[in-house]
Backbone as a ProteinNet text record, in pm:
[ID]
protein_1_A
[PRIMARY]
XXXXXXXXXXXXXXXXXXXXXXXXXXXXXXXXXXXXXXXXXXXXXXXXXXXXXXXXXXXXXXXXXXXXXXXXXXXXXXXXXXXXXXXXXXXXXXXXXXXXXXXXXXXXXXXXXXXXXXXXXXXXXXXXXXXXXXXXXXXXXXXXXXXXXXXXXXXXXXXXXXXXXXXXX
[TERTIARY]
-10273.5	-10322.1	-10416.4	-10390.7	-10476.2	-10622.7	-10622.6	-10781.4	-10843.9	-10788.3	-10818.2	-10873	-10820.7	-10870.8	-11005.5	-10981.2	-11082.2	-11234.3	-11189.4	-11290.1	-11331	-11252.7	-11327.2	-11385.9	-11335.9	-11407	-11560.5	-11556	-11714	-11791.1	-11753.2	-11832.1	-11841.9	-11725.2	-11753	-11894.4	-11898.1	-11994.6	-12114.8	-12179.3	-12277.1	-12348.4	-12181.9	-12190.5	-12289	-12212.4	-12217.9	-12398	-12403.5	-12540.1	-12670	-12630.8	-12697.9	-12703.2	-12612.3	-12587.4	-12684.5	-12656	-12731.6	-12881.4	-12890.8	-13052.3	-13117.3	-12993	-13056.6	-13073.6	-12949.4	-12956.4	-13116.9	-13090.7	-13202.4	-13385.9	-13373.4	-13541.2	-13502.5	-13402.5	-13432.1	-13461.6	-13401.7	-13391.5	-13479.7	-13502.4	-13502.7	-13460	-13508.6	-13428.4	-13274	-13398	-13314.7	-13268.6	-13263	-13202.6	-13038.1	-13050	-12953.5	-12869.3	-12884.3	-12881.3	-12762.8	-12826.3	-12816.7	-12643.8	-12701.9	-12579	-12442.8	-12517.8	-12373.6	-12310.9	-12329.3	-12298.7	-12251.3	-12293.5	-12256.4	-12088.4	-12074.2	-11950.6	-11843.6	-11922.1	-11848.4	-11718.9	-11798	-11786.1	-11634.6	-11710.1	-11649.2	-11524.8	-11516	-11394.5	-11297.9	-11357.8	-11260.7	-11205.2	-11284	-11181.7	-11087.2	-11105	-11012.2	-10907.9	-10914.8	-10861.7	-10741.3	-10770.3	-10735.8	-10606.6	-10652.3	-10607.8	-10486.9	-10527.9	-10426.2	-10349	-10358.1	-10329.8	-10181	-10169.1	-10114.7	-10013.7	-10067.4	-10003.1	-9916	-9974.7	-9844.1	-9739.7	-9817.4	-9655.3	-9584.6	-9661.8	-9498.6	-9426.7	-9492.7	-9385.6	-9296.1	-9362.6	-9230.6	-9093.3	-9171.1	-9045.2	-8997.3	-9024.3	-8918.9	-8829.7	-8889.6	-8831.1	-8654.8	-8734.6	-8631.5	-8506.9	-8572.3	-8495.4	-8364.2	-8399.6	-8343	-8252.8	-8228.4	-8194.9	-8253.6	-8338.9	-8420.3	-8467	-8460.9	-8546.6	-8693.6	-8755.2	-8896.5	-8998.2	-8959.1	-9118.8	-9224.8	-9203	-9402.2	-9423.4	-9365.9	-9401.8	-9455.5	-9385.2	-9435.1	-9559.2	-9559.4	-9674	-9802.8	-9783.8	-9894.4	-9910	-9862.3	-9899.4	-9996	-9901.8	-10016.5	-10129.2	-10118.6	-10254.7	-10369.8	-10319.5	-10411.3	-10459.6	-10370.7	-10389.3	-10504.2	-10480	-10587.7	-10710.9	-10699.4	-10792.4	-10913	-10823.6	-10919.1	-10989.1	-10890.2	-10982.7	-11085.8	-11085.4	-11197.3	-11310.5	-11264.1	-11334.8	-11451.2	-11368.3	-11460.8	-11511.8	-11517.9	-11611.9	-11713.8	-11839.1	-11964	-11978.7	-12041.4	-12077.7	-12031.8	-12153.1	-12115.5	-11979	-11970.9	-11869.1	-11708.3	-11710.6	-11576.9	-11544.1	-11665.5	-11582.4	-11553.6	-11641.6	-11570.1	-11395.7	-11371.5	-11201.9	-11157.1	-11221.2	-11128.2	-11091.3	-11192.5	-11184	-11144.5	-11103	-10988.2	-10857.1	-10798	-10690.1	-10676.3	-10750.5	-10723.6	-10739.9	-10798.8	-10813.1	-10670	-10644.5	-10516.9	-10523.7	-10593.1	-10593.4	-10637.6	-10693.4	-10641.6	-10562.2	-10517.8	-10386.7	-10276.5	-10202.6	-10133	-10173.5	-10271.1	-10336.4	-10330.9	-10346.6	-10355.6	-10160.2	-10150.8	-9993	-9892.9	-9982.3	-9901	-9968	-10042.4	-10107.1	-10058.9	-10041.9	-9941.1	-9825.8	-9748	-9594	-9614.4	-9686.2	-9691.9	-9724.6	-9790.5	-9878.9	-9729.1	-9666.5	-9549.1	-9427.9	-9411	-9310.5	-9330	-9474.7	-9476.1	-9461.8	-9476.5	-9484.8	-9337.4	-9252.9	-9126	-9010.9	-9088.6	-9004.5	-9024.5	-9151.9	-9203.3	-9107.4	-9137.3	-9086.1	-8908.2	-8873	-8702.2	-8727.4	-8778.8	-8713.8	-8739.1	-8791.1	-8866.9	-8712.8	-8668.4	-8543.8	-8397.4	-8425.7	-8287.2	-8233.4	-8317.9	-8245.8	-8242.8	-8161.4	-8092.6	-7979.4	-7899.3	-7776.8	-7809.9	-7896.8	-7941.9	-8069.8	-8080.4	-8259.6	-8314.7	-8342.7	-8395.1	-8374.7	-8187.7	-8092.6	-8024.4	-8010	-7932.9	-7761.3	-7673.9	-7528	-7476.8	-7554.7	-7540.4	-7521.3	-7400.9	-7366.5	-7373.8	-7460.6	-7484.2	-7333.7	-7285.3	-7133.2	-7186.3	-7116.5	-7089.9	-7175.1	-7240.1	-7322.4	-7446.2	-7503	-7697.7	-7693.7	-7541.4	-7571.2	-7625.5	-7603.1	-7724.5	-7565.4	-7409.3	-7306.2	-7295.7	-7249	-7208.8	-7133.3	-7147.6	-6992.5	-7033	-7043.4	-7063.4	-6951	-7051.8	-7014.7	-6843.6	-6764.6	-6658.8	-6685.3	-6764.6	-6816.7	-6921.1	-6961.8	-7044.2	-6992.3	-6848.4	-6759.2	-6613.9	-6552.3	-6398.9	-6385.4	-6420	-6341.4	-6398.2	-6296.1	-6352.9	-6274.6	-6349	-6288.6	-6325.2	-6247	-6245.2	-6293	-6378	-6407.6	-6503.6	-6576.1	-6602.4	-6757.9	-6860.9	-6987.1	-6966.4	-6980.7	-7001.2	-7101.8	-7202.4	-7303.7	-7313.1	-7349.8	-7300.1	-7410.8	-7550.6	-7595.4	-7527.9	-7421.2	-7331.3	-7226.6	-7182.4	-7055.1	-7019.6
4339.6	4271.7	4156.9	4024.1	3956.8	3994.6	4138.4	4210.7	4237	4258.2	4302.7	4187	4053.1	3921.8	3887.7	3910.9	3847	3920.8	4046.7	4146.9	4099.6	4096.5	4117	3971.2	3810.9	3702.4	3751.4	3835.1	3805.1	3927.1	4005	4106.4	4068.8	4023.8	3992.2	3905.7	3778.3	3718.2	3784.3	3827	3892.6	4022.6	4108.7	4212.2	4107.4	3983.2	3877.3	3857.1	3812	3753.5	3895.5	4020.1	4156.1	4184	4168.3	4190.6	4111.1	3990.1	3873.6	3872.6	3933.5	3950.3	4076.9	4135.2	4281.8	4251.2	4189.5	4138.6	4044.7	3976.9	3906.2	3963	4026.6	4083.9	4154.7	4253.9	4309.1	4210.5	4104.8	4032.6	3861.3	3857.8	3720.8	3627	3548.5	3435.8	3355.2	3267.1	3205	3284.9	3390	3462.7	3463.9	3522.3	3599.5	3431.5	3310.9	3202.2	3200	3187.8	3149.9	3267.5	3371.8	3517	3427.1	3391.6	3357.9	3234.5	3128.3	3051.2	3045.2	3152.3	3189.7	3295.8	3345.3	3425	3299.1	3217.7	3140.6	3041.9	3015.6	2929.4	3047.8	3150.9	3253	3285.6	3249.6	3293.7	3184.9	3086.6	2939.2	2943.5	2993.9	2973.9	3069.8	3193.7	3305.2	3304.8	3186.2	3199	3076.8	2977.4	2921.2	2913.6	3049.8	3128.7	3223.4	3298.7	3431.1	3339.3	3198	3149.8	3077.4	3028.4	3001.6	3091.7	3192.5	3301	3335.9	3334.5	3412.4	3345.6	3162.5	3031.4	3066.3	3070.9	3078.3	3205.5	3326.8	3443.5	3421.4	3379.5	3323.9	3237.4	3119.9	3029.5	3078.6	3182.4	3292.1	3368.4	3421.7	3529.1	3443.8	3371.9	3217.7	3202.1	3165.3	3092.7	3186	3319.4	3455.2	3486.7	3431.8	3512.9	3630.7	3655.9	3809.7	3796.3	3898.5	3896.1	3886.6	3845.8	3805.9	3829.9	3994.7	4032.3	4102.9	4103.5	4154.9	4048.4	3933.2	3817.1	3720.6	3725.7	3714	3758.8	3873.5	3961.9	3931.5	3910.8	3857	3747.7	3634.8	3493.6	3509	3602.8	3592.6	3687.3	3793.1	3835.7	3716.7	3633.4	3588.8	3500.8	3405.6	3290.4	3351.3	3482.4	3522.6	3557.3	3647.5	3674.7	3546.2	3418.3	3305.1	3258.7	3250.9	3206.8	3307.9	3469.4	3500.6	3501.1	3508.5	3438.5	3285.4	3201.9	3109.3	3082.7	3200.3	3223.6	3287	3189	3238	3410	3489.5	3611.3	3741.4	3838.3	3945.5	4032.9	4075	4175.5	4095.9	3951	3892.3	3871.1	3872.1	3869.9	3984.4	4081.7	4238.4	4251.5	4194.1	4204.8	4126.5	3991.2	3868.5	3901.5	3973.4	4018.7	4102.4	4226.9	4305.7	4247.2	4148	4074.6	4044.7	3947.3	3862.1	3913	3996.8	4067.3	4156.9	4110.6	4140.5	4277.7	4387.9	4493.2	4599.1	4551.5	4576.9	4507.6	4437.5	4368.8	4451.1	4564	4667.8	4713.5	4747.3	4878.1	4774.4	4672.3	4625.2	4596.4	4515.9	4508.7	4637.8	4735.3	4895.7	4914.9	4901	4849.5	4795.1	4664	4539.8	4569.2	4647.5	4696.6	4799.4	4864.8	4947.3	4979.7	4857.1	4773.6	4668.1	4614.8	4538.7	4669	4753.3	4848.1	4919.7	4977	5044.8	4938.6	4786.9	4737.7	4672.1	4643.7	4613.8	4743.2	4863.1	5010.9	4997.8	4964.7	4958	4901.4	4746.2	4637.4	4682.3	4737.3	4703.5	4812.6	4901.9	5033.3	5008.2	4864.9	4866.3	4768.5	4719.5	4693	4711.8	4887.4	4967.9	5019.8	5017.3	5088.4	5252.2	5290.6	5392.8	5407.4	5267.8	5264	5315.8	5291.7	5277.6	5315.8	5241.4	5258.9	5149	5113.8	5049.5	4903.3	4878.6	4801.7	4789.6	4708	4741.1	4675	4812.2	4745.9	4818.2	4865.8	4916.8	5069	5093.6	5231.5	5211.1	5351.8	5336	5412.1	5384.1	5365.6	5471.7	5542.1	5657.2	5633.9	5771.7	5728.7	5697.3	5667.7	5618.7	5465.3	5389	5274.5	5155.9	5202.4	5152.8	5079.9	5084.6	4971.7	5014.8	4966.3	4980.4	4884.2	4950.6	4833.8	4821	4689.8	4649.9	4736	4817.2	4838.8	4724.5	4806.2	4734.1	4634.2	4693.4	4564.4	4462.3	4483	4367.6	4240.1	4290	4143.2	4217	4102.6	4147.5	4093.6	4008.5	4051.4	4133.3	4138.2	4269.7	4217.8	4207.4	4168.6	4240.1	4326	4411.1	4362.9	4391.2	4363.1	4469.3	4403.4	4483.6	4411	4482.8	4329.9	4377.4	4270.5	4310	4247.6	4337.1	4330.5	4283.7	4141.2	4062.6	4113.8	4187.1	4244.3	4350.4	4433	4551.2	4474.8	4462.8	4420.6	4532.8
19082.8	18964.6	18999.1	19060.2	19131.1	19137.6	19238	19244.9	19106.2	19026	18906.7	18813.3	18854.7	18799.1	18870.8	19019.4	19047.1	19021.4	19013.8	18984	18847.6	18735.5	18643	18632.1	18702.2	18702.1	18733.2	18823	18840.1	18753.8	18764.2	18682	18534.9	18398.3	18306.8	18294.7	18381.9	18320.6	18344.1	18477.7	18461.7	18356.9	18322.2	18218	18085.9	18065.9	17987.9	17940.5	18069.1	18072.3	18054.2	18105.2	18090.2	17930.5	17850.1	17722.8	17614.1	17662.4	17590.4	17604.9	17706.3	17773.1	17693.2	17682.9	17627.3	17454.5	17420.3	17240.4	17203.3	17346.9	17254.2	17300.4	17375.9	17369.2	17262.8	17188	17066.4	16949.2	16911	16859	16851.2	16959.3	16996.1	17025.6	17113.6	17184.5	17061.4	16990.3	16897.6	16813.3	16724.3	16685.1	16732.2	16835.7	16964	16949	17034.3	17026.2	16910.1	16766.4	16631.3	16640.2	16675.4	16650.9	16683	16827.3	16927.1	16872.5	16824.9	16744.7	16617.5	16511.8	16408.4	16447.9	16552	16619.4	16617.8	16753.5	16761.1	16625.3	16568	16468.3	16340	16360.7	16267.3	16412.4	16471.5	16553.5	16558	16587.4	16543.6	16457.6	16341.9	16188.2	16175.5	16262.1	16224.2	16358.4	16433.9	16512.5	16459.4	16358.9	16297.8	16199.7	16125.4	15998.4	16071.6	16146.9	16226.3	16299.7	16389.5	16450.3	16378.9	16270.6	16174.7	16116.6	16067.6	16038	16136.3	16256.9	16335	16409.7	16379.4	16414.7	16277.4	16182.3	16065.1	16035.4	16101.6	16125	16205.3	16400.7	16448.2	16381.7	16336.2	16297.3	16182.2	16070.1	15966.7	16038.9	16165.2	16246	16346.8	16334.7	16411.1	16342.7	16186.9	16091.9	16043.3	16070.2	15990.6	16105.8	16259	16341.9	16359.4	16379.6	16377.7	16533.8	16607.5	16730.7	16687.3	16706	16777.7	16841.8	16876.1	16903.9	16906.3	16747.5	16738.5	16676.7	16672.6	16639.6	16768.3	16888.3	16992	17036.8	17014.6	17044.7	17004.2	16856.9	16804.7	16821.6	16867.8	16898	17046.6	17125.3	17225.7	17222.7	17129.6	17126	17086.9	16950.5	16914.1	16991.1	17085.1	17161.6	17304.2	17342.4	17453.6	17372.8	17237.9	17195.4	17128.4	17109	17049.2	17187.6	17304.1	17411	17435	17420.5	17424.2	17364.2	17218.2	17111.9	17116.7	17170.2	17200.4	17365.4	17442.3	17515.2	17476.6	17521.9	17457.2	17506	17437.1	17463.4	17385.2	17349.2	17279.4	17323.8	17455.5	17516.4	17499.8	17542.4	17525.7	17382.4	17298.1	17131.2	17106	17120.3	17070	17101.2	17236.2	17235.2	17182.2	17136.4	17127.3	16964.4	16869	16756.2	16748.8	16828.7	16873	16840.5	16921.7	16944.3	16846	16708.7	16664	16476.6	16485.5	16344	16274.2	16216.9	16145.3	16165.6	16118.9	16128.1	16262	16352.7	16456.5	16561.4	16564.7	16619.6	16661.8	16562	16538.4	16672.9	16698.6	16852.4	16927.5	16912.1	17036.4	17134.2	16991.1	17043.8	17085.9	17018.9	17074.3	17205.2	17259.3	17370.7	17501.7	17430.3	17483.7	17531.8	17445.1	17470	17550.1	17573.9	17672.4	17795.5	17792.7	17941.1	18011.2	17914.7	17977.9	17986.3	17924.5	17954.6	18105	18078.2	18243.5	18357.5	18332.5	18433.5	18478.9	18372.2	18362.1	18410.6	18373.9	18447.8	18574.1	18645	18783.8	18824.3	18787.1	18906.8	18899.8	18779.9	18750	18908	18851.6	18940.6	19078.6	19139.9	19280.5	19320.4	19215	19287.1	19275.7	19265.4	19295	19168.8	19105.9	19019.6	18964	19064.1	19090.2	19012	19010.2	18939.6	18769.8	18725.3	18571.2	18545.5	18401.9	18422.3	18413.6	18584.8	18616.2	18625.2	18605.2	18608.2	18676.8	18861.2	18931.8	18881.4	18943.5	18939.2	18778	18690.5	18584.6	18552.1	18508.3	18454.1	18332.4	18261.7	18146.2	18053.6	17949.2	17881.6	17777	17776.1	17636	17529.7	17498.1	17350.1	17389.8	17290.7	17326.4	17246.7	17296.2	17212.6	17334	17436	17559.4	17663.4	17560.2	17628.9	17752.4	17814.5	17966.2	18028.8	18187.3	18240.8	18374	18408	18556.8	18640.8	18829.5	18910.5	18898.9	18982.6	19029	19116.9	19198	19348.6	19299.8	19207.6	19186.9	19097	19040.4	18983.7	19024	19063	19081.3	18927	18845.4	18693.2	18614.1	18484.4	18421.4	18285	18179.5	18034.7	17953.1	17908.1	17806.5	17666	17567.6	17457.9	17409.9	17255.4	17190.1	17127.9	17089.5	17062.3	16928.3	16853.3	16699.4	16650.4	16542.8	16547.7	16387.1	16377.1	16249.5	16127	16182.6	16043.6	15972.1	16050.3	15955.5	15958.3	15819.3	15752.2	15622.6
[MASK]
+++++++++++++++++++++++++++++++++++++++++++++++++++++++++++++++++++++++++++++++++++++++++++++++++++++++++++++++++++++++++++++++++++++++++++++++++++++++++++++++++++++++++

C-alpha cells in the first residue's frame, strides 16, 4: 500500500497539471482558472451541507444505540472526498464529487466496504486463522448466528451464558 501512495503522490499531480493544460487551450486560460474556482467554492459548500448531514446521522445513530456504520462510512467518505474537493484540479474533483454527492456516495461506500473487507479477510487470515474465519482461537458454535466458544487452551475459564439481544422483546 505505501507504493501505491507514493505512486499516486507523484503521478496525480502531473495527471493534474496535463488536464488543466488540456481544459484550458480548449477553453482558455481564465476561463479554465474561473472553472476551477467556481468547483472549488461549489465543493466547500457541499462539503459543508453533506458534511453536516452525516455528523447528525452519526450522533441519531449514537443516540438510538444503533451501530454506526454506513454512518461512519459516510463521514469518511465525505471528509476524504472534501479534501479532494478542495484540491485544486479537474481529475481530484471528479472523485471528491464522487465521495461527497449524496447520490453517489451509496457506490462508493459499497466500494469502501469491500476494499476494507478484502483487506480485513487478508490480514485476519495472515494471522492463523485456520481456527475460524479468519479469527484465531475461534470455533464457530451451531447455527449461522456467528456464537462460538473459545479454544480450551487459550483460557482455562469458561462461563457459560446466553447474549440477549435487547431489540427482540
Amino acid at each position: 500500500m505505501p507504493w501505491f501512495v507514493a505512486l499516486a503522490l507523484l503521478v496525480v499531480p502531473i495527471l493534474e497539471i496535463y488536464v488543466i493544460i488540456q481544459v484550458g487551450q480548449v477553453i482558455g486560460g481564465w476561463p479554465t482558472v474561473g472553472l476551477l474556482l467556481v468547483e472549488s467554492a461549489l465543493g466547500a459548500w457541499l462539503i459543508k451541507r453533506e458534511g453536516r448531514r452525516a455528523w447528525n446521522a452519526l450522533q441519531t445513530s449514537l443516540q438510538t444505540a444503533k451501530m454506526p456504520g454506513r454512518e461512519l462510512a459516510d463521514a469518511a467518505l465525505v471528509l476524504v472526498g472534501g479534501t479532494l474537493l478542495l484540491t485544486p484540479g479537474f481529475v481530484t474533483d471528479i472523485f471528491g464529487f464522487f465521495f461527497v454527492l449524496p447520490f453517489t456516495r451509496p457506490i462508493a461506500r459499497r466500494g469502501l466496504s469491500a476494499f476494507l473487507g478484502r483487506r480485513l479477510t487478508t490480514r485476519m487470515g495472515a494471522m492463523g486463522g485456520a481456527a475460524g474465519p479468519g479469527f484465531p482461537g475461534f470455533i464457530p458454535g451451531p447455527g449461522s448466528s456467528g456464537a462460538g466458544r473459545a479454544r480450551p487452551e487459550a483460557s482455562d475459564d469458561v462461563i457459560q451464558g446466553e447474549v440477549i439481544d435487547p431489540d427482540k422483546k
